[in-house]
N, C-alpha and C positions, 0 to 999 in steps of 0.2 A: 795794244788795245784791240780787243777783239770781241765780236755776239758772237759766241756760241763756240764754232771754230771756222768760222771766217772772218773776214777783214769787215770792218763797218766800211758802207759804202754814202755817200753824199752827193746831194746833186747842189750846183749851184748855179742860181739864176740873174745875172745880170748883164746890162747892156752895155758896158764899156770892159773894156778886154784887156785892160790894164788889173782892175779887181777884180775880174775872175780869174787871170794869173793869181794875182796875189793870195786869193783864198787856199787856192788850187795847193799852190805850195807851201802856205800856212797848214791844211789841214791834213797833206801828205808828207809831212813831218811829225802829227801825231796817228800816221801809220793806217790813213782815210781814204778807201781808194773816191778818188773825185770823176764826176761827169761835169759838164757845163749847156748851160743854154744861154742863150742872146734875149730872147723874147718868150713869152708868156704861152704863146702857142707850140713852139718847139718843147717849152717844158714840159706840156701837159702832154704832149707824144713822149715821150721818154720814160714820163712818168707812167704810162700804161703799159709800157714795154718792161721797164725793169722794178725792182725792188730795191729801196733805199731806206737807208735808216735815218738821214736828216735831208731836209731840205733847206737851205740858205736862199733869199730872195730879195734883192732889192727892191724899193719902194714903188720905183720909176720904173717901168717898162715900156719899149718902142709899141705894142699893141694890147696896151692897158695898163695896170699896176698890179704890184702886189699881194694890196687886199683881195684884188678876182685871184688872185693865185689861192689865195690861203683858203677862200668860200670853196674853190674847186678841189683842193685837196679835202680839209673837210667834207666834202661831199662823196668821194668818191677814193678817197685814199687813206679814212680817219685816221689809224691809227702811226701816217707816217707826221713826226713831230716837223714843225715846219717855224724858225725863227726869220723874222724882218729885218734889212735894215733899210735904218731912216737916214733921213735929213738930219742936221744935227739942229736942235732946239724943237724938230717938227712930233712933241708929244701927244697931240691929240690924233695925229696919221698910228703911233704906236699902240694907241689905248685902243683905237678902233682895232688893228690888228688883232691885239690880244682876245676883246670882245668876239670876234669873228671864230678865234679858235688856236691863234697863234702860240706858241711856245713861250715864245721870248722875244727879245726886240735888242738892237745895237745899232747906235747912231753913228752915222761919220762926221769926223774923220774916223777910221776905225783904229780902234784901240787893240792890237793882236793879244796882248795878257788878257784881255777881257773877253775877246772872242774865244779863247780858248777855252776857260773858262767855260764858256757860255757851250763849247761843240759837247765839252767835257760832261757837263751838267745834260744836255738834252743824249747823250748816247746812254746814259744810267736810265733812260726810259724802256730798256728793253726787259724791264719786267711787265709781266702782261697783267689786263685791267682784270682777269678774273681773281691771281694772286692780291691784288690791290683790295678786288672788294671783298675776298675773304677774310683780311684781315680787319678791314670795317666792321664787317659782321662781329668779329670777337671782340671790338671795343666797343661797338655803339650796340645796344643791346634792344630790343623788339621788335617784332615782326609785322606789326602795323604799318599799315601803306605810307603815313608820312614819315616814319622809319626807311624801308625800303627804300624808301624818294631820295632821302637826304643821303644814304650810302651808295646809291649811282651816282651826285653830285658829287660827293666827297673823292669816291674815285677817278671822275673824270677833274673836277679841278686839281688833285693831285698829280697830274703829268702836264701842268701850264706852269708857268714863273709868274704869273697874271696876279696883280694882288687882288684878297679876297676878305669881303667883310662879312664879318658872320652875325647875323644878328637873332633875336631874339629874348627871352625872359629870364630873367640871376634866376641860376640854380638850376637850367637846362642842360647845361655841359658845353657854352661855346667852348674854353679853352679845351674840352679835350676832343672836341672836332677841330681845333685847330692843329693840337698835338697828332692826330692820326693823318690830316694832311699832310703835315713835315713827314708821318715817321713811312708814309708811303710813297711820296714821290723822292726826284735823285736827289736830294737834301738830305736826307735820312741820315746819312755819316755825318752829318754835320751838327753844331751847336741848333739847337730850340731854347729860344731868350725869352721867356715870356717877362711883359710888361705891365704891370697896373698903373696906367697911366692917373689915375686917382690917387696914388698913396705917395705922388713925390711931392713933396712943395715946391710950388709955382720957383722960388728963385734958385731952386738946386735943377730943376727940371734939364733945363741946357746940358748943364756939367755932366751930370745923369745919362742922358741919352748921348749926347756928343763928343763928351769927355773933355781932357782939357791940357795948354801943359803948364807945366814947372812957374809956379811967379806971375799965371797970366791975373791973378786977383788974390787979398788975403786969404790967407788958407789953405793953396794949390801948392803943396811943399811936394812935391811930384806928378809926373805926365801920371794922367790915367785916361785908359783907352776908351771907355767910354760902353752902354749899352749896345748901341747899332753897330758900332765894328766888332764887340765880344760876337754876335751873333753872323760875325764872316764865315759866308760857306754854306750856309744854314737859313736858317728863320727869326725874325722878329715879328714876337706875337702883341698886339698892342692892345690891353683889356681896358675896356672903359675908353675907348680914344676919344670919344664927346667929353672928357673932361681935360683935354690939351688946352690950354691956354690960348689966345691968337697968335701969338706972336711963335709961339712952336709950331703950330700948325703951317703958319709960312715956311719953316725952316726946315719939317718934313717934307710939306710940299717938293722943296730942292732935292730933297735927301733920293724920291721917288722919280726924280724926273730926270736927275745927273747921275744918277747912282755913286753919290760921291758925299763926305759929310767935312765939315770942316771945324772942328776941334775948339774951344775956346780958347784965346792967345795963339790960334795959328794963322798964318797968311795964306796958306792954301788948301784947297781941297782935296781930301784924301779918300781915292777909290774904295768903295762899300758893297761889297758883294752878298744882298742878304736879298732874302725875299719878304715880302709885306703879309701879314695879315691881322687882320681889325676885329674886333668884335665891340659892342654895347647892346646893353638893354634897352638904352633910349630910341627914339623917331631921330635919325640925323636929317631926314628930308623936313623936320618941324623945324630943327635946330638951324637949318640953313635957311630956313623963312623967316627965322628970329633974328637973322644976323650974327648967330651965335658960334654956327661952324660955316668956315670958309669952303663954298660953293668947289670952287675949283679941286682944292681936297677932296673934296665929299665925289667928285667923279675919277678919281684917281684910284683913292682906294677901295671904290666899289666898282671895279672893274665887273668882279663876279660876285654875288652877293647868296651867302647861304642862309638859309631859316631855320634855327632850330627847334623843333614843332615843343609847343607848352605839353606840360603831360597829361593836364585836362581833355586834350586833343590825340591824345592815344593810352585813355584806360587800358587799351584791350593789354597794353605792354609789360599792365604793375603786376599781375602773379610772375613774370620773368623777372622783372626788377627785385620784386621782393626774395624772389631764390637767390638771384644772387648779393644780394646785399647781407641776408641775414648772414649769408656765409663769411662775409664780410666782416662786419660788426660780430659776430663773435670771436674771430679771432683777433679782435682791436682789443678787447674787451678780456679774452680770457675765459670764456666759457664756454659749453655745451652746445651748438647751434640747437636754437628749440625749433618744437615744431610749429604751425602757425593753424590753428581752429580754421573750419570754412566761414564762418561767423565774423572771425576776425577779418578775413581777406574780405569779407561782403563789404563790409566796415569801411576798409582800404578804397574798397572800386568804387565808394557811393563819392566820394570826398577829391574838391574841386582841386588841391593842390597849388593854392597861391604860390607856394615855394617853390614848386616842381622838385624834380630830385632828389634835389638836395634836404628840402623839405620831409621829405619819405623816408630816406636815410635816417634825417633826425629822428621821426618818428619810431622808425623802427626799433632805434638803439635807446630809445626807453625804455621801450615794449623791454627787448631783451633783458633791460635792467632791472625792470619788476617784475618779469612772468615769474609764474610758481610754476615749480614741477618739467620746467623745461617744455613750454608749453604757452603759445600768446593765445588769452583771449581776448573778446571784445574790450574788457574793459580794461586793457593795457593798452590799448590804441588810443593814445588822447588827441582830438581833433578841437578845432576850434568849430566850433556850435555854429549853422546856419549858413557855411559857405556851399555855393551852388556849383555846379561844372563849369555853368555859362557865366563866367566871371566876367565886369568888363575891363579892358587890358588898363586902364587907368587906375593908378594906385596898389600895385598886386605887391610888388615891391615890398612896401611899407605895411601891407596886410601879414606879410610872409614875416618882415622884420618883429611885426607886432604878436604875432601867435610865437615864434619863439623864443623871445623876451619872458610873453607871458607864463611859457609853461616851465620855463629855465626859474624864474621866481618863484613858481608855486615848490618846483623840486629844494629848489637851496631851502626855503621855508622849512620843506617836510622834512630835510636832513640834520639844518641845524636846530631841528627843534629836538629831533632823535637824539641828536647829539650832547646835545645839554642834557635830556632827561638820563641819559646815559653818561653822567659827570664827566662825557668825552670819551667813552671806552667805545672803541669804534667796530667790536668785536659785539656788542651790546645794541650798540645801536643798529647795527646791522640788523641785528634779530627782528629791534624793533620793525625796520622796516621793511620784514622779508624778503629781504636779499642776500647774500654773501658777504664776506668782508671785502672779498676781491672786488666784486660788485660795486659796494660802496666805498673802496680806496680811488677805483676809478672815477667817480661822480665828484669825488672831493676834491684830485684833484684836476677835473676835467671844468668845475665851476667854479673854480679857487676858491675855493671854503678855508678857510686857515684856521 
């Protein structure tokens, strides 16, 4: 194992001299030259003196603890990664670490597979934060300040193991700011599990996530590994997680606190090396006022908490968006990228976006499907009548659901009416509705028209 072409080096800090052997020669087996310190002030001379690529720190220290260790590298040492270990059960000293700036966290008694693990995972941080945000930039797309914002975040929570909940409005892109966290921190080789925690039924939910084995209930005619250990190494992305059930949320709770999951029909828990992140569109701080999501979850998995800004709140972004989506949708589509009138973009910038994105998308790939001449005007931009910028966050949801419902029915209408008056020659009806056949083979079967 090597940065660059030297040896990775590690400092380790703690006050009993039994486990600082034991590190010492844990991590000079994976070929780590090691320093040690006793107390908190010795490390931070050390720390000024040399250059290290991990720091290891116990909780407990003779002249203070750990968390002032981690504040002070943070401060003064950022970009050296710095994991804790705990107490064993002492979760809320971990989360605080994390919060502060921490890597990672490993409780005692210490578990050496999983510390290794863990040295393994924090030395793949020596890709540096400008490579990181560059690649932000090419997946999250505009250059509006709360853009900007959100891809410094993005790169900095991408070198923590800290779980991270991503919140904000359906159709903004939580999961693919979850996907470019995974695909830039040292997880990157590894599985990205995403979950829609909404689409399992409550009683498979367990089995689902946890898996199960052989006989433990009718139906389990074989072990199956289950969601959270498929995503060993890697990431568990959890969409919609305000729709867990209670009695799941207890049992990620464990999942997040032991790093360990335990199987349906098995007697013990089995080591889970994944890392956590969350997203919904909901208020989870209304939902724990409701009694509806479990308080102690809700600080677990919002260790770090991202926002994905609505697109009402950065206009300036959609002539970017719209370049690159038409390029998009036409090649979905099969046709010509058209070009897009100033009119029509005027059109785009006045209009609130209850859907955000994804809503835009849709619009567009109408557009594309009835321009003439390779060419959007205004009046291929169908908008729903009367929505304002200043939306309030209540109800957008079900505004978004409702505008494309409605313009998906006005379409099926117009096609199968083409279609009939065309005894079904779809070559004909096309005509009718000045489109292409290719055009309208896609519409037909994109709204299931049979």
């Amino acid at each position: 194992m090597v940065i660059g072409m030297r040896k990775p080096r590690a400092l380790v800090v703690d006050d009993e001299p039994d486990i600082r052997e034991l590190l010492a020669i844990t991590l000079g087996r994976m070929s780590i030259d090691v320093d040690t310190a006793g107390d908190h002030a010795t490390a931070e001379r050390m720390l000024e003196r040399e250059r290290y690529d991990l720091v290891l720190t116990d909780m407990r220290l003779p002249d203070g603890d750990g968390l002032d260790l981690v504040e002070w590298i943070q401060a003064h040492r950022p970009g050296v990664p710095v994991a804790v270990i705990t107490a064993h059960g002492n979760v809320e000293a971990a989360v605080r670490a994390l919060k502060l700036g921490a890597f990672d966290f490993i409780s005692k008694p210490l578990d050496l597979a999983a510390l290794r693990k863990l040295i393994t995972a924090t030395l793949k941080l020596g890709e540096s934060v400008e490579e990181t945000g560059r690649r932000a930039t090419l997946r999250l797309l505009g250059d509006s300040k709360p853009m900007q914002q959100l891809r410094q975040m993005v790169a900095k929570v991408a070198r923590s193991q800290a779980p991270v909940h991503i919140s904000g409005e359906s159709g903004t892109g939580k999961e693919l700011v979850a996907r470019l966290i995974h695909d830039s921190g040292p997880r990157a080789d590894g599985p990205f599990v995403p979950v829609n925690c909404g689409a399992i039924p409550s009683e498979l939910m367990e089995s689902e996530l946890f898996g199960h084995r052989k006989g433990s209930f009718t139906g389990a005619v074989a072990d199956k590994e289950g969601l959270i250990r498929s995503a060993e190494g890697g990431t568990l992305f959890l969409d919609e997680v305000a729709d867990l059930p209670l009695h799941m949320q207890v049992k990620l709770l464990r999942v997040i606190q032991e790093k360990a999951v335990r199987p349906v029909g098995e007697t013990r828990e089995v080591p889970a090396d994944v890392r956590i992140l969350s997203a919904t569109h909901r208020r989870l701080e209304e939902l724990v006022k409701a009694g509806k999501f479990r308080e102690d979850l809700y600080y677990r998995i919002n260790v770090i908490e991202l926002h994905v800004p609505a697109l009402r709140e950065r206009l300036d972004d959609v002539p970017q968006l719209v370049d690159t989506l038409l390029d998009r949708v036409s090649r979905q589509i099969g046709v010509p990228r058209p070009a897009i009138s100033d009119e029509a973009l005027d059109r785009l910038l006045s209009y609130s976006y209850p859907g955000n994105v994804r809503e835009l998308e849709n619009i567009l790939e109408r557009a594309v499907t009835l321009c003439s001449d390779d060419r959007i005007e205004p009046g291929d931009i169908q908008l729903k009548q009367g929505e304002s910028v200043d939306l309030p966050p209540a109800g957008e949801d079900a505004a978004a659901d409702g505008l494309e419902g409605q313009l998906e029915h006005i379409e099926r209408e117009a096609i199968v009416k083409a279609l009939e008056q065309s005894r079904y020659n779809k070559t004909r009806a096309a005509e009718l509705l000045g489109m292409t056949f290719r055009q309208l083979r896609y519409r037909v079967k994109k709204l299931g028209i049979e």
